[in-house]
C-alpha positions as CSV (number, residue, x, y, z in Angstrom):
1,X,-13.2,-29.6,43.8
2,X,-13.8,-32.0,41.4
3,X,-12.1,-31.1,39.1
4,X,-8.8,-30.7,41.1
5,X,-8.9,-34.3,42.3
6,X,-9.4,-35.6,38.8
7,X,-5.8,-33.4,38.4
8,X,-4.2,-34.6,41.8
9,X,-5.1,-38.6,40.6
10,X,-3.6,-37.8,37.0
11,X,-0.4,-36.2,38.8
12,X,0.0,-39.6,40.9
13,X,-0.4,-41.5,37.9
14,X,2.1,-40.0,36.0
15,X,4.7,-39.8,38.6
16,X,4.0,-43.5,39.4
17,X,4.9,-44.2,35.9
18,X,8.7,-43.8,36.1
19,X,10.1,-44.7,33.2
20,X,7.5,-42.5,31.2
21,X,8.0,-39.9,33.3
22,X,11.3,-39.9,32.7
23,X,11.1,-39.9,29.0
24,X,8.5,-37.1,28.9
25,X,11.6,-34.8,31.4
26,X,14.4,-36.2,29.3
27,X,13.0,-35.8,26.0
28,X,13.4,-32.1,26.1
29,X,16.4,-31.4,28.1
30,X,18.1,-33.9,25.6
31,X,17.0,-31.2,22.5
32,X,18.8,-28.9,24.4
33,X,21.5,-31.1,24.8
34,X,21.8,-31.6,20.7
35,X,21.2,-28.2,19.8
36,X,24.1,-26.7,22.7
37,X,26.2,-29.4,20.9
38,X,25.7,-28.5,17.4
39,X,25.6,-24.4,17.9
40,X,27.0,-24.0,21.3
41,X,30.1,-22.1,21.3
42,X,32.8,-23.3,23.3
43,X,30.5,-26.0,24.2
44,X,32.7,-28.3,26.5
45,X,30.9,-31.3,24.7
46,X,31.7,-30.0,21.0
47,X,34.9,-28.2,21.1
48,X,33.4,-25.5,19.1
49,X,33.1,-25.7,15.0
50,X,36.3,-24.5,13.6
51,X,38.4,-24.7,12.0
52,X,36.6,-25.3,8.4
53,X,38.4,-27.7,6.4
54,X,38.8,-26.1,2.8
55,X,40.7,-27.0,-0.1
56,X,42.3,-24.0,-2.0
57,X,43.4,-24.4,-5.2
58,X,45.7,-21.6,-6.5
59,X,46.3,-21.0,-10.3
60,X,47.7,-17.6,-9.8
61,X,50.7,-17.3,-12.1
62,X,52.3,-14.4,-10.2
63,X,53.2,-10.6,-11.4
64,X,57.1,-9.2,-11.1
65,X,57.7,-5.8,-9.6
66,X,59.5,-3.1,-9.3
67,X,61.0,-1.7,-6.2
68,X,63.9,1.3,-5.7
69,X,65.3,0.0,-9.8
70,X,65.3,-4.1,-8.1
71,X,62.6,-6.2,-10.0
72,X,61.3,-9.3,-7.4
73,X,58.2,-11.8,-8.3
74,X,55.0,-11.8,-5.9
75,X,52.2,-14.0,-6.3
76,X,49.2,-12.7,-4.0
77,X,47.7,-15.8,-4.1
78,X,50.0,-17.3,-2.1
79,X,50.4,-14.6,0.3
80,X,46.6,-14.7,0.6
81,X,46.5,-18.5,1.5
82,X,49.0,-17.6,4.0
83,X,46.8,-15.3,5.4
84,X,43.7,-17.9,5.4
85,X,46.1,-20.4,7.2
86,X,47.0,-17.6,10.3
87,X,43.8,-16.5,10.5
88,X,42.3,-16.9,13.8
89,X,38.6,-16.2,15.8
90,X,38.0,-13.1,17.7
91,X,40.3,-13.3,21.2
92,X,41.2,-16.3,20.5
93,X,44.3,-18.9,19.0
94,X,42.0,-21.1,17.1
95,X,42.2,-21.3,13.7
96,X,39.7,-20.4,11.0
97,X,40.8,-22.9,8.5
98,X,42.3,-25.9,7.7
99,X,43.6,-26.5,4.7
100,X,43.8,-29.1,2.9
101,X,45.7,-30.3,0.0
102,X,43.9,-32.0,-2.8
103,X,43.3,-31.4,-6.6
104,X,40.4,-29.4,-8.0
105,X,38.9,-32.9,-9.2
106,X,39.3,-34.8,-5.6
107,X,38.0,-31.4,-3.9
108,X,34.7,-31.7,-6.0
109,X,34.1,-34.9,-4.4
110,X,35.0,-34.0,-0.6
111,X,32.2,-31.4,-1.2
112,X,30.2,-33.6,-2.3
113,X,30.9,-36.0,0.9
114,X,31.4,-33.0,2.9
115,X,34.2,-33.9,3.8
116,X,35.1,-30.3,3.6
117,X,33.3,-27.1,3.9
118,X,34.8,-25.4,0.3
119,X,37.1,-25.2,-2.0
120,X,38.6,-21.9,-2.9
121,X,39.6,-21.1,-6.4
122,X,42.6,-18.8,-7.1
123,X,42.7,-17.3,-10.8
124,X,45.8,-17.2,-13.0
125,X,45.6,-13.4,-13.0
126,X,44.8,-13.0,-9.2
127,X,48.3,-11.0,-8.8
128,X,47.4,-8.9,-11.6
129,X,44.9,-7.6,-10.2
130,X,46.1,-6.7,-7.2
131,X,48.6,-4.6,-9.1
132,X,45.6,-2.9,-10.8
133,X,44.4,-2.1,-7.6
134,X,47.2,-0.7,-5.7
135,X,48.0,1.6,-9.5
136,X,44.5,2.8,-9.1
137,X,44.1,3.8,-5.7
138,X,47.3,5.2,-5.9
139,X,46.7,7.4,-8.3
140,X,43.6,8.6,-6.3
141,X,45.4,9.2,-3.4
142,X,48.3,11.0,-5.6
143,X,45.6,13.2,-7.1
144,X,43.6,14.1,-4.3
145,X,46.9,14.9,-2.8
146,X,48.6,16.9,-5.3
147,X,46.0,18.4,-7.5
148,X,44.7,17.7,-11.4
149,X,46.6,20.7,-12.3
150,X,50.0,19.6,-11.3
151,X,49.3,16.0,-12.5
152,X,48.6,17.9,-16.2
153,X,52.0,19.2,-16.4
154,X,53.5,15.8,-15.6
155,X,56.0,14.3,-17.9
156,X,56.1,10.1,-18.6
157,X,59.0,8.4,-17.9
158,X,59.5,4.4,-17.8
159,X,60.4,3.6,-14.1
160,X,58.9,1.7,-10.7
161,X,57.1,4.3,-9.5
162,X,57.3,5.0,-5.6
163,X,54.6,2.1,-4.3
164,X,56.9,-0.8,-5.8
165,X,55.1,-1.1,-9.0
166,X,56.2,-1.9,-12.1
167,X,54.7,-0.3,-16.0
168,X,55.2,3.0,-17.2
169,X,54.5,5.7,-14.4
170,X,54.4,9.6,-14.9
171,X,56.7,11.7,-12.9
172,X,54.8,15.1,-11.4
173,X,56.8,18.3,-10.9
174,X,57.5,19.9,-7.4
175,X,55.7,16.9,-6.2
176,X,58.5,14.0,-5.4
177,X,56.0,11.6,-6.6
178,X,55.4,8.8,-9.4
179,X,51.8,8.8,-10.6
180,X,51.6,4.8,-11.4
181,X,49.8,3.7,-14.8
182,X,46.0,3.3,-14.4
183,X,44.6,-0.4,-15.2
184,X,41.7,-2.0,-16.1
185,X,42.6,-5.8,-14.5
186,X,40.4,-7.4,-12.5
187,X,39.8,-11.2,-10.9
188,X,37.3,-13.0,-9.2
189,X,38.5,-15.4,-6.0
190,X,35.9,-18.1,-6.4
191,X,34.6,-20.6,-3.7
192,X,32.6,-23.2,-4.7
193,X,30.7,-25.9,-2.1
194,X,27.1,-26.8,-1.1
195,X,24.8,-24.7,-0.7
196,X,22.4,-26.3,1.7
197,X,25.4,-26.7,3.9
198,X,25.8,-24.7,6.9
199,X,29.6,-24.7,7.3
200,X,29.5,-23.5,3.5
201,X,27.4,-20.4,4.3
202,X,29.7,-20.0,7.1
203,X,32.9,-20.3,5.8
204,X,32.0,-18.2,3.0
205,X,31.0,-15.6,4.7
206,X,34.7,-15.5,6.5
207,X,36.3,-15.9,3.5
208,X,34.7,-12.7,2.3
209,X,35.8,-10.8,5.6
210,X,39.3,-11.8,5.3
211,X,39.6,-11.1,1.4
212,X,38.3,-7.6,2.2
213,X,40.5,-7.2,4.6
214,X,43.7,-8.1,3.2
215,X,42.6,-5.7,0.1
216,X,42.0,-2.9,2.1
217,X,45.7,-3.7,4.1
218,X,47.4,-4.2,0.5
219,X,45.7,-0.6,-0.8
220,X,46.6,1.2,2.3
221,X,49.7,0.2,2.4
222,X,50.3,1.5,-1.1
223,X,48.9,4.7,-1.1
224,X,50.1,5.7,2.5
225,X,53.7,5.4,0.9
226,X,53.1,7.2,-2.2
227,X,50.8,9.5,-0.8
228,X,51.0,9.9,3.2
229,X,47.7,11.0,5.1
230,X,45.2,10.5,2.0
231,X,43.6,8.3,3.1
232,X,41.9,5.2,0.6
233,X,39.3,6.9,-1.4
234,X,39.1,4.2,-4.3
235,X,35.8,2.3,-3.6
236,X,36.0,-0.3,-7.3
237,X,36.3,-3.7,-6.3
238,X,38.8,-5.0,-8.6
239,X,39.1,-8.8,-6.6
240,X,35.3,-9.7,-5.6
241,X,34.4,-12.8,-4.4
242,X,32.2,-15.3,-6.7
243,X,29.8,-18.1,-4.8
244,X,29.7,-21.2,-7.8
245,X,27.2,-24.2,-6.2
246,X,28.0,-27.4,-7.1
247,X,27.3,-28.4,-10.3
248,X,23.5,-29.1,-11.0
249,X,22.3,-27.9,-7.9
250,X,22.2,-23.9,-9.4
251,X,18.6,-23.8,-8.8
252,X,18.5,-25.4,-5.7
253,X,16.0,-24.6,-3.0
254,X,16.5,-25.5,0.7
255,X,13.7,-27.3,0.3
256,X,15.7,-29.9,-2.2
257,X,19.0,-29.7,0.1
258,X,16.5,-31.0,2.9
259,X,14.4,-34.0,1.0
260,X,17.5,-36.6,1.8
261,X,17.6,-35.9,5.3
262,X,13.7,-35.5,5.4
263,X,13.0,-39.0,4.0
264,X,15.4,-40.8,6.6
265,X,13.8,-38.8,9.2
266,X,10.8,-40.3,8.4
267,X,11.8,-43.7,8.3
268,X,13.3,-43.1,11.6
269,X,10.2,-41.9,13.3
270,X,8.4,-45.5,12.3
271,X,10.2,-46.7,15.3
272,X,8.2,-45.6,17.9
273,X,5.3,-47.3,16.0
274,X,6.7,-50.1,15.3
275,X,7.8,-50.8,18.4
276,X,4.7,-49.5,20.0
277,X,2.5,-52.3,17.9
278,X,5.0,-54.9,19.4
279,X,4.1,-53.1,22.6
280,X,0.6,-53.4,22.3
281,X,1.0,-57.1,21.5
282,X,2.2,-58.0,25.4
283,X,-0.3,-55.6,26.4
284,X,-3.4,-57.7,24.7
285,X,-2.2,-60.7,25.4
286,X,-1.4,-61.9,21.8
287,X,2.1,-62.3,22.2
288,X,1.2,-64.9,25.1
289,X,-1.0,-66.6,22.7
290,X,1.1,-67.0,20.0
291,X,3.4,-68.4,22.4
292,X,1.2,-71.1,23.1
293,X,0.8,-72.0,19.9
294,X,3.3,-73.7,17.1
295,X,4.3,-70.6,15.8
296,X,8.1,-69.9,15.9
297,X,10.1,-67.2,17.0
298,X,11.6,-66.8,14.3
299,X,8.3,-66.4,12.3
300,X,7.0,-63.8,14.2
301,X,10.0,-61.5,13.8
302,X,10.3,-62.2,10.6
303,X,6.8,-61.3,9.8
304,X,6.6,-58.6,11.5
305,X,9.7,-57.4,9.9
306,X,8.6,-58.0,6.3
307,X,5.3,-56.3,7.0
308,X,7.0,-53.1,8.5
309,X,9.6,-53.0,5.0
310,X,6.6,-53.4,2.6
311,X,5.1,-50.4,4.6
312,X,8.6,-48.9,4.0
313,X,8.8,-49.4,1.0
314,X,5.7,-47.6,0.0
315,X,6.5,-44.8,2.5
316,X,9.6,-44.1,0.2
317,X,7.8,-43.9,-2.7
318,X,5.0,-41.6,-1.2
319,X,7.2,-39.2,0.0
320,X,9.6,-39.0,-3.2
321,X,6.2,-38.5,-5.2
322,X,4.8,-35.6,-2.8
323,X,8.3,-33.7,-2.7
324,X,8.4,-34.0,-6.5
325,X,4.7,-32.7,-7.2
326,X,5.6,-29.8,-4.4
327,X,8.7,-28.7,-6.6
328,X,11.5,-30.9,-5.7
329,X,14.5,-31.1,-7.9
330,X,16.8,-33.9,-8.1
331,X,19.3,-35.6,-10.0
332,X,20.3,-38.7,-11.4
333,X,16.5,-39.8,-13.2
334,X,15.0,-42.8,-12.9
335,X,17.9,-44.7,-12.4
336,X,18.5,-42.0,-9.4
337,X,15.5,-42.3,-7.5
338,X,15.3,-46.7,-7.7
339,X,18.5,-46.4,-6.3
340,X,17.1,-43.7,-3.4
341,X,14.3,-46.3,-3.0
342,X,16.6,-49.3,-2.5
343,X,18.7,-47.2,0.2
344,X,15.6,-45.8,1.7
345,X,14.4,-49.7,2.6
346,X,17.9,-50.3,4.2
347,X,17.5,-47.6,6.2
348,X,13.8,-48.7,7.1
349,X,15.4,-52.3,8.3
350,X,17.6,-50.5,10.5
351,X,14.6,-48.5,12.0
352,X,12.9,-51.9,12.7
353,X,15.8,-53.6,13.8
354,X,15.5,-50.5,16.9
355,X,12.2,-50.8,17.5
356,X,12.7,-54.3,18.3
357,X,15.2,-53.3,21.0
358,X,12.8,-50.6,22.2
359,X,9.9,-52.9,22.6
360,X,12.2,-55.5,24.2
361,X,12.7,-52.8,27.2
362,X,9.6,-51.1,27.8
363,X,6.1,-52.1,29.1
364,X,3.1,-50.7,27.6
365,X,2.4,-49.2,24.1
366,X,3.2,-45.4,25.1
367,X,6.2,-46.1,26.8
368,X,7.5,-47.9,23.5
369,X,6.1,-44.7,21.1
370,X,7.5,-42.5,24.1
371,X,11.3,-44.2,23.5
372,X,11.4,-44.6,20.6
373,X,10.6,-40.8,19.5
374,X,13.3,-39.9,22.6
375,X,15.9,-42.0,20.7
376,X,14.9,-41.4,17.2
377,X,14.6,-37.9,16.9
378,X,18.6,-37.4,18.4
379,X,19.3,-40.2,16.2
380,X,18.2,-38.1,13.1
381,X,20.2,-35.1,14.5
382,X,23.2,-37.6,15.0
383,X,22.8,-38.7,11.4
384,X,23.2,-35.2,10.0
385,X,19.7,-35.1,8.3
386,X,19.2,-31.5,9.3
387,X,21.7,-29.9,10.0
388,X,25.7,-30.4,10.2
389,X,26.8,-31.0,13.9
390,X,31.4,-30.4,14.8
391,X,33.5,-32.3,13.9
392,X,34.1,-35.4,15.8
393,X,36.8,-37.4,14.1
394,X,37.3,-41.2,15.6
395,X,39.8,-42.5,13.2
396,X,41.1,-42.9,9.4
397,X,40.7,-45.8,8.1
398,X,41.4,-46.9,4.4
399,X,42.3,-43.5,4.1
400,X,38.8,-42.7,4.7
401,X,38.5,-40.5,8.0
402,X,35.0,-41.7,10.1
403,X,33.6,-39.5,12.1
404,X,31.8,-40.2,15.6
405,X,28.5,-40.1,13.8
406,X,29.5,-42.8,11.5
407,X,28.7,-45.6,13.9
408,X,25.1,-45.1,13.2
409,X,23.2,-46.5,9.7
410,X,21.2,-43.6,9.1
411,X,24.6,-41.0,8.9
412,X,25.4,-43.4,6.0
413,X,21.4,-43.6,4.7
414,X,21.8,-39.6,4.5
415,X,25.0,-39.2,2.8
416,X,24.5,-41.8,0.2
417,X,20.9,-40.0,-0.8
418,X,22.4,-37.1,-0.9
419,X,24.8,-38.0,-3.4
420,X,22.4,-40.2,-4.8
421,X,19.2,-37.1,-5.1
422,X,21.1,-34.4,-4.7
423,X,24.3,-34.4,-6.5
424,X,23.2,-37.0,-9.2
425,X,26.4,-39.0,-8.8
426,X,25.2,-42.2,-9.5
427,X,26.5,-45.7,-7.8
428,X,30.4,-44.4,-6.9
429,X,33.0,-45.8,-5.2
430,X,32.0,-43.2,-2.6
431,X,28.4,-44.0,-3.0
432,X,29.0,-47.8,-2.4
433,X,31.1,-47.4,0.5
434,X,28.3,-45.3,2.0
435,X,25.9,-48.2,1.0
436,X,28.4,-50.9,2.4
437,X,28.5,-49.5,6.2
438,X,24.8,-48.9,5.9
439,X,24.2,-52.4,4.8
440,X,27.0,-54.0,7.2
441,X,25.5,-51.8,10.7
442,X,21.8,-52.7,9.8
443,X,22.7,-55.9,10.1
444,X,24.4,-56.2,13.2
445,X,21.8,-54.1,14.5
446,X,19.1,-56.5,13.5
447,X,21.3,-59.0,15.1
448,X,21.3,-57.7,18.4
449,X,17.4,-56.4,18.1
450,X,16.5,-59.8,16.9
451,X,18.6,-61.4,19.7
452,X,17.4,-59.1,22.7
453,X,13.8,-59.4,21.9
454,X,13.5,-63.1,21.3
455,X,15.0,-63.4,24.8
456,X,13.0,-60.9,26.9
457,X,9.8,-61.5,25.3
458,X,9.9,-64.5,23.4
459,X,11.6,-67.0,25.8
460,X,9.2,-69.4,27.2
461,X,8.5,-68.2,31.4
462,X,9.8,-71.2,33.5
């Protein structure tokens, strides 16, 4: 009986502690929340994920064919980009892709921003293979059709041979059929992007799908007009598709994709501690003290913020040191990683600057741990440090399109390490404008943290 009444008392006690009650329930339900959001299809709050932005790039120089004695140009590559562009979901009107319109060099730096999910690569000699192809399977069909033998007594002639190809053909007897010119072409569609990005992995894989299937409709088509009821029986892939990484990142483990996201993760989690030492300071009574004594305000906060960037500061350096001795690759040297520090910090200074707001609002030392862990860890999802969340566009701006997520620091913390550690790109325009809106909301953050706290808890009580 004891034992239950110890239970009943601890049940009261936690109920009568509303507001950490309430972040115990809503910590949970607002996981769900994020994940629904990120994953959820048709998710009334996300709008699902598609289309993927892409960039395709088409060097296909075209092939010129033959059709009943009329010679006309066709570049598959375009008709394939066409086919990207109409492609749609399952049941449903919305798009697979948008495509964008960019050069091969700009569309290495939107992956690199992820700005967009790939870019596709078109060979010169794309069409040419597709006329390999259709020769090919045409000339399977045609002989399982007709038969070696009759084939063997064919005579060569120099005409567009029944499927609206051009080259030599052979003509076989009793047959009313044009045996097309076997070929040896073949291409490789390329898509290039990051491969510790979802919407990559993703878009890849429907790329592949809809390449297959425009093959197979191209083949078909052929050989059920030079050879009706065959069926396709050629099973050579002339036209596979070829995954390229970015460059430097071949070798790339998940494990290195995740370190940038990892480390501000980590800085964001000092939050709850942070705030829950200010916490515990109104709890002991030493905040009352130093109150009553000369010191200011503003040396408090100040303190207290210098001591929690030192502890930064070698937090940054810890964790770059233990990912590097576990395996971690990176880019971009020494000069690489002091930069990583130096962003790392201002992303630590933005973690302080919330846990100053935290600790303004709640009561006791768990409550502050409790909130800030409830706000942090969305904030990380927010922030894009594991995984990509839909596409939320606010606005353009400078040409520059912001996102929803761009109104927090840390987005900006884990796209400039990213860049930084991942990619090796060094201190670009890109990379500085990163560093500018991380620099610029940290401070207006700070602001307002410094602002709210000195006035709950540092106002003298009248």
């Amino acid at each position: 009986m004891k034992s239950i009444d110890v239970a009943v008392k601890g049940v009261k006690e936690t109920i009568r502690d509303r507001r950490g009650f309430t972040f115990i329930i809503g910590f949970p339900i607002l996981l769900i929340v994020l994940f629904a959001f990120a994953f959820g299809s048709g998710s009334f709050l996300s709008g699902g994920s598609l289309p993927h932005e892409v960039v395709v790039v088409n060097e296909d120089v075209g092939v010129n064919v033959a059709t009943n004695n009329t010679t006309h140009y066709i570049n598959y590559g375009n008709n394939f980009i066409q086919v990207l562009a109409n492609a749609t979901s399952e049941n449903s009107s919305t798009h697979l892709f948008k495509i964008d319109n960019a050069s091969a060099e700009k569309a290495d730096d939107m992956l690199k921003s992820r700005e967009i999910d790939a870019m596709i690569t078109i060979p010169e000699n794309f069409s040419s293979a597709f006329v390999t192809m259709v020769n090919n399977s045409t000339r399977t069909a045609i002989e399982s059709s007709v038969g070696q033998q009759a084939i063997a007594n064919a005579t060569s002639i120099a005409a567009a041979n029944a499927a609206g190809l051009s080259g030599s053909s052979v003509s076989v007897p009793g047959a009313n059929v044009v045996l097309p010119t076997a070929g040896n072409t073949t291409s490789s569609l390329m898509i290039q992007g990051d491969s510790g990005y979802m919407n990559y992995a993703t878009a890849q894989g429907l790329v592949m799908t809809i390449l297959d299937q425009y093959k197979d409709s191209v083949r078909s088509n052929a050989t059920a007009l030079a050879a009706p009821g065959t069926g396709n029986g050629l099973f050579t892939d002339y036209i596979p598709l070829e995954t390229v990484p970015i460059a430097g990142t071949q070798a790339f483990t998940l494990f290195d994709y995740l370190i940038p996201g990892l480390i501000v993760f980590a800085l964001l989690m000092q939050t709850g501690l942070i705030a829950g030492s200010l916490a515990r300071e109104v709890e002991s009574g030493a905040l009352n003290r130093l109150k009553l004594s000369n010191v200011r305000a503003f040396d408090l906060l100040f303190g207290t913020f210098v001591t929690w960037t030192l502890v930064a500061v070698a937090q940054v350096i810890i964790l770059i040191a233990i990912a590097i001795a576990l395996g971690y690759h990176y880019q971009g040297g020494v000069s690489g990683l002091s930069l990583a520090l130096i962003i790392g910090v201002i992303a630590a200074m933005a973690s302080i600057s919330l846990a100053l707001l935290v600790a303004a609002f709640t009561k006791n030392e768990m409550q502050a741990i409790s909130l800030g862990i409830m706000i942090a860890s969305p904030i990380a999802f927010l922030a894009g440090a594991f995984m990509p969340l839909p596409r939320q566009e606010l606005g353009t701006l400078g040409g520059q399109v912001y996102q929803v997520y761009d109104v927090v620091p840390w987005t900006h913390a884990v796209s400039s390490l990213r860049a930084v550690l991942t990619y090796g790109t060094g201190l670009t325009p890109d990379v500085l404008l990163q560093m500018s809106w991380l620099i610029g909301l940290t401070a207006v953050l700070f602001i307002v943290g410094v602002v709210t706290y000195r006035q709950v808890r540092l106002t003298p009580e009248k």
